[in-house]
C-alpha positions, 0 to 999 in steps of 0.5 A: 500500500503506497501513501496518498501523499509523497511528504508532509509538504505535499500533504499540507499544500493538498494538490494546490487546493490547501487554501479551500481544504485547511479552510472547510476544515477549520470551519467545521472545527470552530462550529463543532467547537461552538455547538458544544459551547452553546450546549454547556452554557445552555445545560448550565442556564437550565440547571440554573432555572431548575435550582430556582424553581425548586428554591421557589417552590421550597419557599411557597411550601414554608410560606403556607406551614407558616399561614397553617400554624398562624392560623391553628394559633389563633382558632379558639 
């Protein structure tokens, strides 16, 4: 089996199209790169707004033991 390409050089130079190949590539790197940003801060934002509503609903439920105690207290 034989290489594609006689050296390094001629394999970085792409038969005269190393311009448009290097190119395509490096856009189909930095969008990869950046769809897996995107989900990270996106995964980030949603466990965000899950700890905040999980706090929120916390609250609401101590809010209403407390009303409930206020108001046994004060039922003859």
């Amino acid at each position: 089996m034989s290489p594609a390409f006689p050296s390094f050089q001629a394999f970085f130079a792409m038969g005269g199209y190393a311009f448009y190949v290097w190119l395509s590539v490096l856009i189909a790197i930095l969008t990869l790169a950046a769809l897996v940003l995107q989900t990270r801060w996106q995964r980030k934002q949603l466990l965000r707004e899950i700890h905040r509503q999980q706090a929120r609903k916390k609250r609401i439920q101590q809010a209403r033991k407390r009303s409930q105690g206020e108001d046994d207290a004060s039922a003859p």
